[in-house]
N, C-alpha and C positions, 0 to 999 in steps of 0.2 A: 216277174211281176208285170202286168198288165193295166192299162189305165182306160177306163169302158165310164160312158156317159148313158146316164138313167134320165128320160122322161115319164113323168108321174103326172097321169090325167084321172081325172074326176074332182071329188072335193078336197083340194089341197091347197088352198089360199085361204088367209082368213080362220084359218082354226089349231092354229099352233103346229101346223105339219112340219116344217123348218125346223122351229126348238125340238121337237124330240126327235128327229131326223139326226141332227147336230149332237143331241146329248146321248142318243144311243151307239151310233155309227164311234163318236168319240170313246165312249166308255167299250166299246169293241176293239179299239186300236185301231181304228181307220183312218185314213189319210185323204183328204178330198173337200168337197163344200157343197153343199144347197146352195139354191136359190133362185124365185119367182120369177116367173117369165110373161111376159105383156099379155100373152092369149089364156092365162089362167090356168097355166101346167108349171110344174115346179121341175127344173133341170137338178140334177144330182153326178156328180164327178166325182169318182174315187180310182185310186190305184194300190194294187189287192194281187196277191195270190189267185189263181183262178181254183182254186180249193175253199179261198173263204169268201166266194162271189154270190153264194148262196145265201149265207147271212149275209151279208147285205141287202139284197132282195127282199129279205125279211123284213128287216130294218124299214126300209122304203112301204114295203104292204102293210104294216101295223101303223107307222103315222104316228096318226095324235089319237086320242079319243073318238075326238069331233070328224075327225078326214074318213074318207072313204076311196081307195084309189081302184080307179075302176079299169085302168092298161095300165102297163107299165113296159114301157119300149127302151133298148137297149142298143149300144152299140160302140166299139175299141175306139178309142182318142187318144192324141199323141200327148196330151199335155200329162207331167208327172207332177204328182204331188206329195211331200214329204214332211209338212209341218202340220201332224192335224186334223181337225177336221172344223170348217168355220160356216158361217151364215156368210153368204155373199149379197150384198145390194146394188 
C-alpha cells in the first residue's frame, strides 16, 4: 500500500466537492481526507492499493453535481492513513 496526494482544479469549492468526495471515498473503503486549499484547489490524501487507485480517480472526477474538475495532478506521500476517510479544515 501506497500513500499518493490528489490536487483537484477547476470547480471544487463552494459546491459540495468535499461531502461527496468524503462520502463516496468512505463508502469505498478508503483511508485518507479532503480538504480546501487557499488558491481554490481541493487537496485529497489517500493511502490505497495501487490496483484500487483508479477508483479513486473516479471518485475525485465525479465530485459533486455542481463541481467540475478540470486537472487532476497526482503524486506518492509519506504520510499513512488508516482511520477512514474525513473532511479536513
Amino acid at each position: 500500500m501506497k500513500s499518493y496526494k490528489f490536487i483537484s482544479v477547476g470547480r471544487v469549492q463552494g459546491v459540495y466537492y468535499r461531502a461527496n468526495v468524503q462520502k463516496n471515498a468512505s463508502k469505498s473503503g478508503f483511508n485518507g481526507y479532503v480538504k480546501n486549499l487557499n488558491d481554490g484547489t481541493v487537496e485529497s490524501c489517500v493511502t490505497c492499493a495501487e490496483s484500487k487507485l483508479d477508483e479513486f480517480e473516479n471518485i475525485l472526477k465525479k465530485g459533486s453535481p455542481a463541481s467540475r474538475v478540470d486537472e487532476l495532478h497526482i503524486q506518492e506521500c509519506n504520510e499513512v492513513f488508516q482511520e477512514g476517510f474525513i473532511v479536513r479544515y
